[in-house]
N, CA, C and O atoms as a Tinker XYZ file with bonds, in Angstrom:
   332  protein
     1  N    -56.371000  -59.344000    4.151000    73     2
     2  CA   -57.749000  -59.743000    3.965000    64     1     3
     3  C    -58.590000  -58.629000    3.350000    63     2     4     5
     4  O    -59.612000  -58.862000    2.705000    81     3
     5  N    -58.104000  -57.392000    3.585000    73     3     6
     6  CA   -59.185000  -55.950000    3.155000    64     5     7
     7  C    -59.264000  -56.135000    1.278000    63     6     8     9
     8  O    -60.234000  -55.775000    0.609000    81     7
     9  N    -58.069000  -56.738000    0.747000    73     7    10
    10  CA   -58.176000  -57.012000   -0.905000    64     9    11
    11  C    -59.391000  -58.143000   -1.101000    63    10    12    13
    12  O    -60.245000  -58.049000   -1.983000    81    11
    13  N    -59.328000  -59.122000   -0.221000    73    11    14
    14  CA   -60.082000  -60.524000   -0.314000    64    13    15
    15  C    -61.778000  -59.414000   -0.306000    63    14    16    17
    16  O    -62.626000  -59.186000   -1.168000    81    15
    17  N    -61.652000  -59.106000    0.729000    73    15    18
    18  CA   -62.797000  -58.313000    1.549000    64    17    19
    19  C    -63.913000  -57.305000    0.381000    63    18    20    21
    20  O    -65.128000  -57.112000    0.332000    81    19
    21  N    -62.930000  -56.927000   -0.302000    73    19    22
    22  CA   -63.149000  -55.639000   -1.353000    64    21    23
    23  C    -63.189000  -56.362000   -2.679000    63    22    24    25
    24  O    -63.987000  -55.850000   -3.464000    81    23
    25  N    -62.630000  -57.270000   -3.072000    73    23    26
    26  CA   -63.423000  -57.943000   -4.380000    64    25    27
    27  C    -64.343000  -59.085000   -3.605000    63    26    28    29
    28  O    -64.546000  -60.009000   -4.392000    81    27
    29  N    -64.743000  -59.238000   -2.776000    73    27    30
    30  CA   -65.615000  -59.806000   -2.285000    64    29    31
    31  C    -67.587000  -59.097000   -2.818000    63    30    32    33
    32  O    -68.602000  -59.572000   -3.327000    81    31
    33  N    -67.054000  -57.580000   -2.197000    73    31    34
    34  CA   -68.079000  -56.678000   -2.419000    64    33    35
    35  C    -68.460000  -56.319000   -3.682000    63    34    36    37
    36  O    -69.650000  -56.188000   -3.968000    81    35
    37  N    -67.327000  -56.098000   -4.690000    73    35    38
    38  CA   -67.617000  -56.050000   -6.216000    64    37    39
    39  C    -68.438000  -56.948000   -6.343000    63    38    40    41
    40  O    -69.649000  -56.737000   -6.398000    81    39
    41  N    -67.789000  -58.335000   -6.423000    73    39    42
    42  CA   -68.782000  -59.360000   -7.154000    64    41    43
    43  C    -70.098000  -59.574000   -5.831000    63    42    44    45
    44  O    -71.134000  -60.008000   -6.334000    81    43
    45  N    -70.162000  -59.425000   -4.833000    73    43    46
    46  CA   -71.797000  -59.388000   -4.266000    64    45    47
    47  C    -71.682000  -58.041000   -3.911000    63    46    48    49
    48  O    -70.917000  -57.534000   -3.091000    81    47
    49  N    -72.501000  -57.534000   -4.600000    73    47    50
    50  CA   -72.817000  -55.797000   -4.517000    64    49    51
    51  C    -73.738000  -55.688000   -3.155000    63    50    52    53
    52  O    -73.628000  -54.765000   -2.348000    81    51
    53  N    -74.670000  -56.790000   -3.033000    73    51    54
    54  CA   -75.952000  -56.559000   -2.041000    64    53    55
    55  C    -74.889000  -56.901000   -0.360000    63    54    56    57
    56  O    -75.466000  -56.960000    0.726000    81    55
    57  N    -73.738000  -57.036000   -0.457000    73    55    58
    58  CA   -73.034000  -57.382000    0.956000    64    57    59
    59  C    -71.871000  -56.140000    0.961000    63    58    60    61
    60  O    -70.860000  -56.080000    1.660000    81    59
    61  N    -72.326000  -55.234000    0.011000    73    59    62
    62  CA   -71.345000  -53.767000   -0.188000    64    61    63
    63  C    -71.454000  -53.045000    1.389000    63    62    64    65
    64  O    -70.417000  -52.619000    1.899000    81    63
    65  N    -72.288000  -52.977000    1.856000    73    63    66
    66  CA   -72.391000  -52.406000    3.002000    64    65    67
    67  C    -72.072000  -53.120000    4.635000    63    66    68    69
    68  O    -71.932000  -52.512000    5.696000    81    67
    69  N    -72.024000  -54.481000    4.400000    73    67    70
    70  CA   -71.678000  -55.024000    5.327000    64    69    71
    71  C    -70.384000  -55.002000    6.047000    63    70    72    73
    72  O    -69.321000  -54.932000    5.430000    81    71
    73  N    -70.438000  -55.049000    7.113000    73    71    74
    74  CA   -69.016000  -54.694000    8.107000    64    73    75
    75  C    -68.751000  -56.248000    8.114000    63    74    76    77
    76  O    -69.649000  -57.062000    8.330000    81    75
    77  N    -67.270000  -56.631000    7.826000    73    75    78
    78  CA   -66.751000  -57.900000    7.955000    64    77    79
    79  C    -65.725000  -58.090000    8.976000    63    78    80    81
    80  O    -64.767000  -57.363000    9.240000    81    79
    81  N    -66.139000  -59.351000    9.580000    73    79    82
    82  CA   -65.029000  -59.216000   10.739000    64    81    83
    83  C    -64.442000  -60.632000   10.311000    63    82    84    85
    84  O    -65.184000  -61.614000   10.292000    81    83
    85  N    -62.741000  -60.745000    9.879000    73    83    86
    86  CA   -62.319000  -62.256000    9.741000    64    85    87
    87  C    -61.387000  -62.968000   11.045000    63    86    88    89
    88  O    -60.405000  -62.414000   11.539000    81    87
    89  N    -61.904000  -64.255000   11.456000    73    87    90
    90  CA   -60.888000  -64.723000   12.163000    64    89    91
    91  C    -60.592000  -65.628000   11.465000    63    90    92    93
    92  O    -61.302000  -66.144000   10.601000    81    91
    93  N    -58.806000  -66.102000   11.968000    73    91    94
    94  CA   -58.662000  -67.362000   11.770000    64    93    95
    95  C    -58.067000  -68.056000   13.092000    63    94    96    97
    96  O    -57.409000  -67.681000   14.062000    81    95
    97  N    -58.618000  -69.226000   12.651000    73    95    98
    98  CA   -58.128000  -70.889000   13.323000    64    97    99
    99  C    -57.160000  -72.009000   12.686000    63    98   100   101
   100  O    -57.248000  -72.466000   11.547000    81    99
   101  N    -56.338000  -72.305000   13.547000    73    99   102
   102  CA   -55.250000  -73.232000   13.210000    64   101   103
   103  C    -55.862000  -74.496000   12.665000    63   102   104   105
   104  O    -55.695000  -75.037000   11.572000    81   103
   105  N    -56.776000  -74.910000   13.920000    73   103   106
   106  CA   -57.661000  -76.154000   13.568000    64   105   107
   107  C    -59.105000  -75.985000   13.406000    63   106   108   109
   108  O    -59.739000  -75.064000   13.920000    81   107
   109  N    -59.614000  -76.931000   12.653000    73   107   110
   110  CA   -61.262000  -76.765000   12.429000    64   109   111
   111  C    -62.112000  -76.982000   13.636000    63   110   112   113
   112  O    -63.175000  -76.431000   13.921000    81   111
   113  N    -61.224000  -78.187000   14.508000    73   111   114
   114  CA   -62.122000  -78.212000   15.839000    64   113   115
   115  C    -62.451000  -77.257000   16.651000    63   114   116   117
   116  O    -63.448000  -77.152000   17.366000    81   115
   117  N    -61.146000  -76.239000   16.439000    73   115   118
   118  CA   -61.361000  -75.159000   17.332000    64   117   119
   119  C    -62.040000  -73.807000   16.885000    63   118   120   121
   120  O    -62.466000  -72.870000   17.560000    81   119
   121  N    -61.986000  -74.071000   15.163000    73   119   122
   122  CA   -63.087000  -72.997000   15.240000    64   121   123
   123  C    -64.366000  -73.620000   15.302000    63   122   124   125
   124  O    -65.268000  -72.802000   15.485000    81   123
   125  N    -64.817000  -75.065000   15.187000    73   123   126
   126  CA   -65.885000  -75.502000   15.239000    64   125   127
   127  C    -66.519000  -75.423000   17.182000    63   126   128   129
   128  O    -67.678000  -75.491000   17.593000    81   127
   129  N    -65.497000  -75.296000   17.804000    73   127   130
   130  CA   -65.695000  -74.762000   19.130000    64   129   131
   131  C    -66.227000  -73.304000   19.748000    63   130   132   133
   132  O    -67.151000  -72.947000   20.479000    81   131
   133  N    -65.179000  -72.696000   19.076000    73   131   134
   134  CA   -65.819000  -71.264000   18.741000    64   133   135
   135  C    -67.045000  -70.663000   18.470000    63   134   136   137
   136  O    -67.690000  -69.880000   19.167000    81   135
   137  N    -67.206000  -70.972000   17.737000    73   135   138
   138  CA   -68.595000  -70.958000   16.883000    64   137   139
   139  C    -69.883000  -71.711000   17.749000    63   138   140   141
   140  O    -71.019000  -71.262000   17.903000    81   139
   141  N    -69.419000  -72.775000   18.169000    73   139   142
   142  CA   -70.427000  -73.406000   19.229000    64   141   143
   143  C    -70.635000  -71.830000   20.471000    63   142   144   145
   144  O    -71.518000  -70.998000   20.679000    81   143
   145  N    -69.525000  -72.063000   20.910000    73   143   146
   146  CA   -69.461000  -71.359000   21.664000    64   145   147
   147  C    -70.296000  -69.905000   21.703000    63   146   148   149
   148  O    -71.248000  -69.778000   22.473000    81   147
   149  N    -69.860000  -68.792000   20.795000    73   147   150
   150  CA   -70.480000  -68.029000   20.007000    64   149   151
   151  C    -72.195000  -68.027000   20.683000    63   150   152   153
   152  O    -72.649000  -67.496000   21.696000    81   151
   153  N    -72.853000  -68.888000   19.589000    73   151   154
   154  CA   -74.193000  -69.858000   18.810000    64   153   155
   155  C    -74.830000  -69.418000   20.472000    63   154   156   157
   156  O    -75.734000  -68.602000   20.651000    81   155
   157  N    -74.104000  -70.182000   21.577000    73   155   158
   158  CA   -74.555000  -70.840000   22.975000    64   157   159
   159  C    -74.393000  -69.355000   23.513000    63   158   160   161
   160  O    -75.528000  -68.953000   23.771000    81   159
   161  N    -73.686000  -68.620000   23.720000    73   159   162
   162  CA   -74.044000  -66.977000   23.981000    64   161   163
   163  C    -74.894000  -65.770000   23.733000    63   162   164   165
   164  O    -75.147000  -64.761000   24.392000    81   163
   165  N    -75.285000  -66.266000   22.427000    73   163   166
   166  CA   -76.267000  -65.484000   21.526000    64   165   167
   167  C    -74.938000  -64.572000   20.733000    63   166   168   169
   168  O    -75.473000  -63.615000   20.175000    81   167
   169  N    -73.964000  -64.555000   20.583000    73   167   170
   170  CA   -73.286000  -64.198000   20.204000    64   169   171
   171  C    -72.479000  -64.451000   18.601000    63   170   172   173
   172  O    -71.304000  -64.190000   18.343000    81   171
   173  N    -73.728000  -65.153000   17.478000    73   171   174
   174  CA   -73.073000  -65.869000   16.523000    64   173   175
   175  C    -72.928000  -64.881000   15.371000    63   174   176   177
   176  O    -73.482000  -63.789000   15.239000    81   175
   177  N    -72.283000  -65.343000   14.770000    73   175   178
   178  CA   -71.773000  -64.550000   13.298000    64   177   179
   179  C    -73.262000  -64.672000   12.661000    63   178   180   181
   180  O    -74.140000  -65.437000   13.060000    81   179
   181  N    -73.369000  -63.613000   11.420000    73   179   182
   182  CA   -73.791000  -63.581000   10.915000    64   181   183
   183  C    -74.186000  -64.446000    9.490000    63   182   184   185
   184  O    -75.267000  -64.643000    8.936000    81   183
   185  N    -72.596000  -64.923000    9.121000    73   183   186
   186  CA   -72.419000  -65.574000    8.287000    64   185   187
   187  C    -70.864000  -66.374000    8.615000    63   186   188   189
   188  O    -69.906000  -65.745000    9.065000    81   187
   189  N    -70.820000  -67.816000    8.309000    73   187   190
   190  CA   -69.539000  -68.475000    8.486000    64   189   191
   191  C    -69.630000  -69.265000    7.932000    63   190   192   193
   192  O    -70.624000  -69.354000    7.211000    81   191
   193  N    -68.336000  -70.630000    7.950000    73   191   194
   194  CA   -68.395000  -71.556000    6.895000    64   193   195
   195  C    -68.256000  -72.610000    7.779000    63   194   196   197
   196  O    -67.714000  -72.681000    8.882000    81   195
   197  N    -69.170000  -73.864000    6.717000    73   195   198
   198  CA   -68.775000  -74.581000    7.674000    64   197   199
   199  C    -68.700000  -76.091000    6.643000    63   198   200   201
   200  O    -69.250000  -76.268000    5.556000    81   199
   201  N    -67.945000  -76.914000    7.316000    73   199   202
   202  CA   -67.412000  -77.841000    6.535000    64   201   203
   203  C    -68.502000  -78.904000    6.030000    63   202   204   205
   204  O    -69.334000  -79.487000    6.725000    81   203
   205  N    -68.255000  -79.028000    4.414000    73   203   206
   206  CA   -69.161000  -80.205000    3.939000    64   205   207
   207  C    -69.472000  -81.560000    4.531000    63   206   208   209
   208  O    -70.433000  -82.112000    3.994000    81   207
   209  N    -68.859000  -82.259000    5.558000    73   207   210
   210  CA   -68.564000  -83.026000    6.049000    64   209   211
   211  C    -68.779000  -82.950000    7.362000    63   210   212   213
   212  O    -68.677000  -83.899000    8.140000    81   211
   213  N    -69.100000  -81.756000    7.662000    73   211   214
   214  CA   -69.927000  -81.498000    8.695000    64   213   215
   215  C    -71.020000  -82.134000    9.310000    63   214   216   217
   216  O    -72.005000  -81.814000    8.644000    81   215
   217  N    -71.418000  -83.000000   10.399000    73   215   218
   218  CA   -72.471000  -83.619000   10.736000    64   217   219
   219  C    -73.537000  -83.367000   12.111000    63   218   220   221
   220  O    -74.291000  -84.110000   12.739000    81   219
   221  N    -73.214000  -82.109000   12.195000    73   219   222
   222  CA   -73.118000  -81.911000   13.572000    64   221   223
   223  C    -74.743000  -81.130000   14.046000    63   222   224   225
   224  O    -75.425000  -80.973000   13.032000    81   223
   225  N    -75.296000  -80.746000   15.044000    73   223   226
   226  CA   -76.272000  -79.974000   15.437000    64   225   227
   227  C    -76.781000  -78.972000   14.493000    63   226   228   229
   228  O    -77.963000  -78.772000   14.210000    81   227
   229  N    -75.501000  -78.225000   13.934000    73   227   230
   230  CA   -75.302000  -77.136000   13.502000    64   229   231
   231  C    -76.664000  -77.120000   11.726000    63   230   232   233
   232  O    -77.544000  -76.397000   11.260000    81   231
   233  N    -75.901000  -78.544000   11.372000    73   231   234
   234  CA   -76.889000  -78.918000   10.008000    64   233   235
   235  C    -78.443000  -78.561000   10.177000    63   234   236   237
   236  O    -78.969000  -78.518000    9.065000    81   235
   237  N    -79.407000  -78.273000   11.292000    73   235   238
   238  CA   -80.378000  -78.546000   11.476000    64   237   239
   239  C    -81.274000  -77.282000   12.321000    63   238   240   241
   240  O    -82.404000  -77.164000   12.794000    81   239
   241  N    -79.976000  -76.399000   12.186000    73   239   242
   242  CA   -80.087000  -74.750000   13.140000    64   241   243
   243  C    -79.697000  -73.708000   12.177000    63   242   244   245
   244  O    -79.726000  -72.485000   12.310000    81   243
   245  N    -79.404000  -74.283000   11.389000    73   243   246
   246  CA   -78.722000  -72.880000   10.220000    64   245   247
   247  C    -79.054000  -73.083000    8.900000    63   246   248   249
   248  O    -79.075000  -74.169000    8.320000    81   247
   249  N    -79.397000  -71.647000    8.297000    73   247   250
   250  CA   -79.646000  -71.844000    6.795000    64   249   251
   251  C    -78.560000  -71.774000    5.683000    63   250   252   253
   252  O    -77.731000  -70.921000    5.999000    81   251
   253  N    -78.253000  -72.393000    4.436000    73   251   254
   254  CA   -77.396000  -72.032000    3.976000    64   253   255
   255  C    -77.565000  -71.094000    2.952000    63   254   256   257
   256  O    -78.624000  -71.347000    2.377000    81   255
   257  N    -76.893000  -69.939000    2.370000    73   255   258
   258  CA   -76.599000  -69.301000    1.573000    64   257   259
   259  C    -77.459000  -69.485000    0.098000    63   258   260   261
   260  O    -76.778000  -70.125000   -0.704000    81   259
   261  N    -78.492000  -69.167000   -0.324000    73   259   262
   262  CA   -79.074000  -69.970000   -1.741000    64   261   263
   263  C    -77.668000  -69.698000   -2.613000    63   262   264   265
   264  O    -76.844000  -68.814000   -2.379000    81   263
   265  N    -77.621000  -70.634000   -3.613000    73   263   266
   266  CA   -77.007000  -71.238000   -4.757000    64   265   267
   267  C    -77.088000  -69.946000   -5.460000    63   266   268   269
   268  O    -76.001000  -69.554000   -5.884000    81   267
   269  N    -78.140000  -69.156000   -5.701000    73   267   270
   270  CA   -78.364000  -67.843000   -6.899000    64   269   271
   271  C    -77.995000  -67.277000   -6.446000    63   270   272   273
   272  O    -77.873000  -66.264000   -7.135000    81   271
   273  N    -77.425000  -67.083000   -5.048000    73   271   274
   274  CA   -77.148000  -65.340000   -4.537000    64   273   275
   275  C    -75.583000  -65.815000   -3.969000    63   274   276   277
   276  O    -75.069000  -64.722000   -3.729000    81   275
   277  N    -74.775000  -66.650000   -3.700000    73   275   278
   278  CA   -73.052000  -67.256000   -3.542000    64   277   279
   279  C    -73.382000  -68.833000   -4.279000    63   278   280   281
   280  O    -74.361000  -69.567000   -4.142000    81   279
   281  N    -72.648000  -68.930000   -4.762000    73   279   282
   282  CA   -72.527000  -70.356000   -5.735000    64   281   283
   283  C    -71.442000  -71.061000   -5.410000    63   282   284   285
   284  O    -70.360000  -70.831000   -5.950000    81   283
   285  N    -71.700000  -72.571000   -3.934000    73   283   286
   286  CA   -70.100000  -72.349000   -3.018000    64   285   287
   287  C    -69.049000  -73.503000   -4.115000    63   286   288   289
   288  O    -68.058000  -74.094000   -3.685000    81   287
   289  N    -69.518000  -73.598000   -5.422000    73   287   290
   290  CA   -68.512000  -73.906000   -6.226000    64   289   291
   291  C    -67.221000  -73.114000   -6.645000    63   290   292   293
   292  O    -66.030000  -73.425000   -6.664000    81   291
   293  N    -68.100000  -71.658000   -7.065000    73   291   294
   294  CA   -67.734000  -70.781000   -7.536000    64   293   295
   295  C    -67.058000  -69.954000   -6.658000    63   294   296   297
   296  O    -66.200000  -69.311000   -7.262000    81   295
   297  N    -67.110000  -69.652000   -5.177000    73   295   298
   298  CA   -66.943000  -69.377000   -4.058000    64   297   299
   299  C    -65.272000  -70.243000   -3.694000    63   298   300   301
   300  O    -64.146000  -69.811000   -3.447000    81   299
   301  N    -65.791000  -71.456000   -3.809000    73   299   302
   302  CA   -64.639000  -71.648000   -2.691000    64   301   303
   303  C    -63.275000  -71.559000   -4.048000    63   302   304   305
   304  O    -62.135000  -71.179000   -3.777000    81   303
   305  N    -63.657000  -71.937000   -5.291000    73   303   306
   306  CA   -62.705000  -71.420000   -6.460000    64   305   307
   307  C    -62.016000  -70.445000   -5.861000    63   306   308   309
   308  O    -61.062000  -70.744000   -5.142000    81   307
   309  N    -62.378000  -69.155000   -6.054000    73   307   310
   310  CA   -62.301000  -68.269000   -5.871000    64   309   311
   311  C    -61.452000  -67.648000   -4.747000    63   310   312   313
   312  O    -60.666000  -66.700000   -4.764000    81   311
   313  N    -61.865000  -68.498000   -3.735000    73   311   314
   314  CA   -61.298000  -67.511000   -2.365000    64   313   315
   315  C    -60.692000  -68.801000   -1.495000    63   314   316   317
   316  O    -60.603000  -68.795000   -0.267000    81   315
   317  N    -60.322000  -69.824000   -2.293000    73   315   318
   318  CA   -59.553000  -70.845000   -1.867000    64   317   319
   319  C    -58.681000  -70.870000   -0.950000    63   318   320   321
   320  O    -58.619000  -71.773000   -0.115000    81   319
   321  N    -57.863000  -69.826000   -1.001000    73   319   322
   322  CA   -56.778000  -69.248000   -0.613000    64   321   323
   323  C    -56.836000  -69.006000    1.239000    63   322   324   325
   324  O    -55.953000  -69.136000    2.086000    81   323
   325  N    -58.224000  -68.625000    1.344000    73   323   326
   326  CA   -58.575000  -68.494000    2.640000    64   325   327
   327  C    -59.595000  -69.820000    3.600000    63   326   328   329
   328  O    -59.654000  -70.250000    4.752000    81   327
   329  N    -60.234000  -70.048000    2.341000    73   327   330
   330  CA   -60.393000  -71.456000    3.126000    64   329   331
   331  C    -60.403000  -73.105000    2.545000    63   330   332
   332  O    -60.540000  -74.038000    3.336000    81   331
């Protein structure tokens, strides 16, 4: 992930300084659990993904990413590989 991580930072220069922490999940429910979980601790990420198809609480508590500063066309192209 530190290669993913590091051309990550090239192309967004303004997230050069940010400390990244990656998990993964087998299933979406369970990271969609997680993350609840997290959220309900005060304990939430800073930034995560979450599925287009998504309908959940979550739509109506979180901001997404503007389009000019990650473009999640161009994004998920890109880093497909991981999600």
């Amino acid at each position: 992930m530190q290669a993913l991580i590091t051309a990550f930072k090239q192309k967004y220069p303004s997230y050069e300084k940010t400390a990244f922490r990656v998990e993964n999940f087998s299933e979406y429910d369970t990271y969609t659990q997680a993350l609840s979980s997290a959220i309900i601790r005060g304990d939430a990420p800073d930034m995560f993904v979450q599925n287009n198809n998504e309908t959940s609480l979550l739509n109506n508590q979180v901001l997404a990413i503007p389009n000019d500063i990650i473009n999640p066309s161009d994004f998920r192209k890109q880093y497909k590989a991981v999600f």
